[in-house]
N, CA, C and O atoms as a GROMACS GRO file, in nm:
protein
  280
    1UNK      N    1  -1.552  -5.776 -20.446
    1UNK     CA    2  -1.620  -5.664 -20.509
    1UNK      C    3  -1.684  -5.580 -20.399
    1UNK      O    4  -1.743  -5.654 -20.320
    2UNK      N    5  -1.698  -5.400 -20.352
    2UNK     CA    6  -1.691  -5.393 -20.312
    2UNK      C    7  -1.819  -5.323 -20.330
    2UNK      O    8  -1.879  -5.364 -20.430
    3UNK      N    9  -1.893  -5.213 -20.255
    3UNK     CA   10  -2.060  -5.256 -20.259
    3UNK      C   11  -2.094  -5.133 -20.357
    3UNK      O   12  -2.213  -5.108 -20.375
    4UNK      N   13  -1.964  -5.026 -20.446
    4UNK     CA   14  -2.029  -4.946 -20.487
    4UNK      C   15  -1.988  -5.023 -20.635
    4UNK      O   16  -2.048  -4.976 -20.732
    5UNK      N   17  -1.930  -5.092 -20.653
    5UNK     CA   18  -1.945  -5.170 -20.776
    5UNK      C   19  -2.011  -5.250 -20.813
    5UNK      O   20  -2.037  -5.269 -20.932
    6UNK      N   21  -2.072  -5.345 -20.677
    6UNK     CA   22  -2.177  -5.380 -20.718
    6UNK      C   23  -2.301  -5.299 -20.750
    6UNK      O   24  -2.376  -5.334 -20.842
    7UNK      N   25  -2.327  -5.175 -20.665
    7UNK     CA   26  -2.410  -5.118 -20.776
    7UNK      C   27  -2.412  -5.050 -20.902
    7UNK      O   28  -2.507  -5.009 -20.969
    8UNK      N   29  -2.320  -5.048 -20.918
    8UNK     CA   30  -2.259  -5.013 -21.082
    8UNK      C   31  -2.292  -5.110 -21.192
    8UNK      O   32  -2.296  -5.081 -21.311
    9UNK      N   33  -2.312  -5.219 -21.144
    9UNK     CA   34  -2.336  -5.340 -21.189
    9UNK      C   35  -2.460  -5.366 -21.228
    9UNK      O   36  -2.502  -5.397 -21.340
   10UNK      N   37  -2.521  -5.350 -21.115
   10UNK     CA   38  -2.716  -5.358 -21.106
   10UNK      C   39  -2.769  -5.233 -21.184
   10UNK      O   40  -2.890  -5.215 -21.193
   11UNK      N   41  -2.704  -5.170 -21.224
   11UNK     CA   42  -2.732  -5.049 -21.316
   11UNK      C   43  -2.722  -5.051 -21.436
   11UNK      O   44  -2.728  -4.939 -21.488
   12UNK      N   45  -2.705  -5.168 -21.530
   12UNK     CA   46  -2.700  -5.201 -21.650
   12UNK      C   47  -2.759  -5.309 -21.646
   12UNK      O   48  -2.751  -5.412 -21.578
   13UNK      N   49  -2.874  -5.238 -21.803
   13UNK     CA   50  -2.982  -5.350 -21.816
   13UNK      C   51  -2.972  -5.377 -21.898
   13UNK      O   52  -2.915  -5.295 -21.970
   14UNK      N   53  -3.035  -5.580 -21.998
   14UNK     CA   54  -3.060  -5.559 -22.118
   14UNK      C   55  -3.166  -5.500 -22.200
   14UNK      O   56  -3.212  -5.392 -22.166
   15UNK      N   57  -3.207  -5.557 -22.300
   15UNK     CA   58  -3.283  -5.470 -22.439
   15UNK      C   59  -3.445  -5.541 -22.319
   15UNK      O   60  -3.548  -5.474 -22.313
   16UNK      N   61  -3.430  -5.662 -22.250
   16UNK     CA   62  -3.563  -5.696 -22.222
   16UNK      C   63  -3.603  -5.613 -22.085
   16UNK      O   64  -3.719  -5.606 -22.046
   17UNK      N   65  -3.511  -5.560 -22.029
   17UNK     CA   66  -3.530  -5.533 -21.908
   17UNK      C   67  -3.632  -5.393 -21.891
   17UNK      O   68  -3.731  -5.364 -21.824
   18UNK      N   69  -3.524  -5.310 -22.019
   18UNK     CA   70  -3.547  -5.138 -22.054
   18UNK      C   71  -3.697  -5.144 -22.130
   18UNK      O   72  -3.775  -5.048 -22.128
   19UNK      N   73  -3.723  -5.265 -22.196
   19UNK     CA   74  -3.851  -5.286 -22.270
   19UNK      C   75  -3.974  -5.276 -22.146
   19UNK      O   76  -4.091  -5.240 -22.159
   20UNK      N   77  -3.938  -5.299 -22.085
   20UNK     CA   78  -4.063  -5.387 -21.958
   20UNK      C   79  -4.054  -5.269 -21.875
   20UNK      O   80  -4.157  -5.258 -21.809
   21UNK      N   81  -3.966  -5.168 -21.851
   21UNK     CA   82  -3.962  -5.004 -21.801
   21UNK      C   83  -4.005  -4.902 -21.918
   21UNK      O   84  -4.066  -4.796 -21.899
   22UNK      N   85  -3.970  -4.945 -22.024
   22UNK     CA   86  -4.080  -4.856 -22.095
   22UNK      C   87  -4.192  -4.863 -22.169
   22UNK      O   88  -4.250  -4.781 -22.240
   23UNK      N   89  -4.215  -5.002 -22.135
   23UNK     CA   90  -4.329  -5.066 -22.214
   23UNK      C   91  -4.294  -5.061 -22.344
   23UNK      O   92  -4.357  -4.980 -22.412
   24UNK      N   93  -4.200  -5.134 -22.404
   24UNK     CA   94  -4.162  -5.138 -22.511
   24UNK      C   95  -4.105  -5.257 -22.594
   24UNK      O   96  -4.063  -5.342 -22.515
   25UNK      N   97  -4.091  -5.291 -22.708
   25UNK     CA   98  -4.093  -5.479 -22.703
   25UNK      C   99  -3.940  -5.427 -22.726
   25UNK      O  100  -3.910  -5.317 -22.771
   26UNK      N  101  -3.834  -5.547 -22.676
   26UNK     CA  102  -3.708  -5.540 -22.704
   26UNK      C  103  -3.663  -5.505 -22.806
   26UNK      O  104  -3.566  -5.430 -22.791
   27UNK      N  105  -3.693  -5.531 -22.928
   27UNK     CA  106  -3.647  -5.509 -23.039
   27UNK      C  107  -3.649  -5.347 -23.079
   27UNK      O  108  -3.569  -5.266 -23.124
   28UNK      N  109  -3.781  -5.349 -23.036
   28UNK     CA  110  -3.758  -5.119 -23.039
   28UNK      C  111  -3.695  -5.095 -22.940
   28UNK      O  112  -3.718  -4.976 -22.922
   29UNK      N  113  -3.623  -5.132 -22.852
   29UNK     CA  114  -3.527  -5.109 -22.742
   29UNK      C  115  -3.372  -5.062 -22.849
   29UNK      O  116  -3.308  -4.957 -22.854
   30UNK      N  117  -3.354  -5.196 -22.922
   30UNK     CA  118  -3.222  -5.261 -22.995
   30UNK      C  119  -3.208  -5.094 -23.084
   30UNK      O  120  -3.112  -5.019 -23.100
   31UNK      N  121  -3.392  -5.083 -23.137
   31UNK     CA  122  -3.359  -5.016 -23.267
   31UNK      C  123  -3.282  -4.860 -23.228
   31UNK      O  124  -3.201  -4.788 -23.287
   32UNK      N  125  -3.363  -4.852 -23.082
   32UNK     CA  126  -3.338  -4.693 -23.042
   32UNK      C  127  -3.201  -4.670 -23.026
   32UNK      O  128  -3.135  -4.573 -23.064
   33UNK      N  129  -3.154  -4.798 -22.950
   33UNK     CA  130  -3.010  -4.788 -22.917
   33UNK      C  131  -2.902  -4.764 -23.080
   33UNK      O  132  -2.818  -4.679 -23.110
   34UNK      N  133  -2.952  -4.869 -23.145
   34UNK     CA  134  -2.882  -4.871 -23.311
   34UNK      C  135  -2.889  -4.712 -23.332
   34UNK      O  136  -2.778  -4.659 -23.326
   35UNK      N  137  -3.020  -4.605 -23.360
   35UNK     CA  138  -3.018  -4.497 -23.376
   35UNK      C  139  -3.039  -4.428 -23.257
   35UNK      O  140  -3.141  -4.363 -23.234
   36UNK      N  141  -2.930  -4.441 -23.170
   36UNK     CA  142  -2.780  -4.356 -23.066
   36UNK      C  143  -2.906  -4.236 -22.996
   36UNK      O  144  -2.888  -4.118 -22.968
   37UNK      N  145  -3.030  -4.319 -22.984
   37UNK     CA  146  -3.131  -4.250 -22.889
   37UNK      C  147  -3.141  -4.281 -22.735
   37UNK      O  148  -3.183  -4.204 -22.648
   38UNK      N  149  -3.099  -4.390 -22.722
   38UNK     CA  150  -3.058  -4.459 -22.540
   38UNK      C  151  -2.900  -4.466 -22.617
   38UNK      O  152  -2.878  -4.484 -22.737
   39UNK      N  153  -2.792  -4.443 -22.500
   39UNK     CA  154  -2.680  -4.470 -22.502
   39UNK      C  155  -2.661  -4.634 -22.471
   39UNK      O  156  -2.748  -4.674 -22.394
   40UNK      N  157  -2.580  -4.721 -22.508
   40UNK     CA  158  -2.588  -4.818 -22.475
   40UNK      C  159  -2.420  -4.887 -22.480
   40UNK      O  160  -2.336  -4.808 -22.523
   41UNK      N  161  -2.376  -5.006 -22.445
   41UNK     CA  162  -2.230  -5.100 -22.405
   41UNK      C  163  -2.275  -5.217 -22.507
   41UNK      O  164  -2.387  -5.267 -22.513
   42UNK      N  165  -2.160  -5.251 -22.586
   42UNK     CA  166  -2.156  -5.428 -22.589
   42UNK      C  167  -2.055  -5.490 -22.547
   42UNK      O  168  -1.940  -5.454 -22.569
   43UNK      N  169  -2.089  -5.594 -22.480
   43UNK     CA  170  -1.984  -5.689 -22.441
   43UNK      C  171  -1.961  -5.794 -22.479
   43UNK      O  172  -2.058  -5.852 -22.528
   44UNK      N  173  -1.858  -5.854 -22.477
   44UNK     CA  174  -1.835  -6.034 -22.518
   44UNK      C  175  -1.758  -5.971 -22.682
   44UNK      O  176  -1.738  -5.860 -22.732
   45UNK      N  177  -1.732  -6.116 -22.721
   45UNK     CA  178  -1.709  -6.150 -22.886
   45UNK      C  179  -1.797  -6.098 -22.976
   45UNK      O  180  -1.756  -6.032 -23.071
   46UNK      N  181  -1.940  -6.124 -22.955
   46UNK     CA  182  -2.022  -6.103 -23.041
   46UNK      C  183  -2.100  -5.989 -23.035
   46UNK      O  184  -2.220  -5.977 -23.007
   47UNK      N  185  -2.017  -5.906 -23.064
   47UNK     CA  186  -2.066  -5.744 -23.137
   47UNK      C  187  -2.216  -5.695 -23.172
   47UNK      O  188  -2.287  -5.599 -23.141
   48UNK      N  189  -2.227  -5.812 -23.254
   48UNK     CA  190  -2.345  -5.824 -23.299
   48UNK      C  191  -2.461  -5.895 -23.232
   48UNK      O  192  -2.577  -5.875 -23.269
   49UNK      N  193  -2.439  -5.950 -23.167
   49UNK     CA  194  -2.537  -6.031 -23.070
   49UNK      C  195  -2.625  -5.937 -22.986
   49UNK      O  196  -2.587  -5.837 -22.925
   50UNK      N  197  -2.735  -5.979 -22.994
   50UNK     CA  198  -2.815  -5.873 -22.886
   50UNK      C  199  -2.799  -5.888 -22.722
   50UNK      O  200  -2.820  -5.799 -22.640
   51UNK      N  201  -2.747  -6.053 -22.692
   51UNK     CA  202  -2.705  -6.063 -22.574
   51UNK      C  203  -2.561  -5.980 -22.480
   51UNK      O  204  -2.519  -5.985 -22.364
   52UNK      N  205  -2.527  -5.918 -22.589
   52UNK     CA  206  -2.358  -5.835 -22.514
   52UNK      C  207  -2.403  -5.691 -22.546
   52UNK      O  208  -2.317  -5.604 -22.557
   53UNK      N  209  -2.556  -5.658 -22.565
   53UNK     CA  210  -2.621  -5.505 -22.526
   53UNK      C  211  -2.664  -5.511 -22.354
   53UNK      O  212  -2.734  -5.591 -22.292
   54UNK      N  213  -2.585  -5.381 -22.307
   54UNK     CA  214  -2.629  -5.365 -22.181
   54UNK      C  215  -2.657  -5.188 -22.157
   54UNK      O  216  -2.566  -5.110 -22.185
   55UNK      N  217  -2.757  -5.149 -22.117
   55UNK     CA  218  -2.782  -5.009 -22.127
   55UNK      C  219  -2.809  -4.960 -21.955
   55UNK      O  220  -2.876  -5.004 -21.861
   56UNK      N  221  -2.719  -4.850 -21.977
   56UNK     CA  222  -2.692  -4.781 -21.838
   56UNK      C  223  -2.875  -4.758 -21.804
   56UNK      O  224  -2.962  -4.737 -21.888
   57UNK      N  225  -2.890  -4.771 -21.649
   57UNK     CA  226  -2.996  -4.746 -21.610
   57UNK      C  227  -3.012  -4.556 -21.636
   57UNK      O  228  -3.111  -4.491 -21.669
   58UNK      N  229  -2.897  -4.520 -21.610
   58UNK     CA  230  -2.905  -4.354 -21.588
   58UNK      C  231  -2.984  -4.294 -21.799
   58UNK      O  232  -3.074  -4.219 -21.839
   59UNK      N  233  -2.867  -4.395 -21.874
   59UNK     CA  234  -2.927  -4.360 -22.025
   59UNK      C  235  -3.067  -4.383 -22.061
   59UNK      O  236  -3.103  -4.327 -22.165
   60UNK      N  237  -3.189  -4.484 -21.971
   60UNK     CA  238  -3.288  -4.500 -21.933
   60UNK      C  239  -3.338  -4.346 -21.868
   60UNK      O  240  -3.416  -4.277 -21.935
   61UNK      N  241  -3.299  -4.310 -21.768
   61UNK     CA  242  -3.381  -4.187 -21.727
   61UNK      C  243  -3.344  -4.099 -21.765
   61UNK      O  244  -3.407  -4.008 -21.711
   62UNK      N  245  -3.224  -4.036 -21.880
   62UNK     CA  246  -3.263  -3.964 -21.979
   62UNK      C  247  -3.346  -3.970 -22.060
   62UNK      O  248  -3.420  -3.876 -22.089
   63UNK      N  249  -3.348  -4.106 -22.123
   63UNK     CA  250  -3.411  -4.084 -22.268
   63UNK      C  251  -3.563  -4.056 -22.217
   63UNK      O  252  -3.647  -3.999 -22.286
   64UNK      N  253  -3.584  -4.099 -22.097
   64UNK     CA  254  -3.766  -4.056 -22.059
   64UNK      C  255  -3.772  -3.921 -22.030
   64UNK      O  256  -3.866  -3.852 -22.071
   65UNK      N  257  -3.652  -3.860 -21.940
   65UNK     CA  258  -3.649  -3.693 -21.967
   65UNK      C  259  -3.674  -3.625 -22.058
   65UNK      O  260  -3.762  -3.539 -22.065
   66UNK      N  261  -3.567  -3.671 -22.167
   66UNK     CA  262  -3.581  -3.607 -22.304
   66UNK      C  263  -3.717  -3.615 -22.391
   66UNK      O  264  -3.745  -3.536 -22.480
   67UNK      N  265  -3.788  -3.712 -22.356
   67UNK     CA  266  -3.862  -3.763 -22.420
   67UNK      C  267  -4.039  -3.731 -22.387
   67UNK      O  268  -4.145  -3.736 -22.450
   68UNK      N  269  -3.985  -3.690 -22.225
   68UNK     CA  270  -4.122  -3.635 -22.189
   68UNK      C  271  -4.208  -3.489 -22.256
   68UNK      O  272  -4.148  -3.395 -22.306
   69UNK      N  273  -4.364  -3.498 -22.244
   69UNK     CA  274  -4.370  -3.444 -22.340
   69UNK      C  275  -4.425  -3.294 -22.222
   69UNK      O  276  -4.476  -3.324 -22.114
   70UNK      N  277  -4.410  -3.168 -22.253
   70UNK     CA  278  -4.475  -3.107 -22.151
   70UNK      C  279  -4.560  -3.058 -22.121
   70UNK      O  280  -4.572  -3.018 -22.006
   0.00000   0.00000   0.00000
């Protein structure tokens, strides 16, 4: 793997990670993502599982763009 994929890599977080950057409990992480306010990936089998949510760091510093107030 070569070093710009690994940071491609380190750039997707889960629901606990984005919580603890926005001070937010995971589950309002899940909900924002459910209503398509952070862009977000699932991976694995389980669709439904909160463990195969991974959210782009960059969909993180939008939604605080968008979100800032002025």
């Amino acid at each position: 793997m070569d070093k710009q994929n690994a940071d491609e890599t380190n750039d997707l977080l889960d629901a606990v990670q984005v919580g603890a950057i926005l001070k937010l409990h995971p589950q309002t992480v899940r909900r924002l993502v459910r209503e398509k306010r952070i862009n977000a990936h699932r991976f694995g089998t389980g669709q439904l599982r909160a463990r195969g949510l991974r959210i782009p760091k960059s969909a993180v510093d939008s939604f605080l763009s968008e979100s800032a107030v002025a």
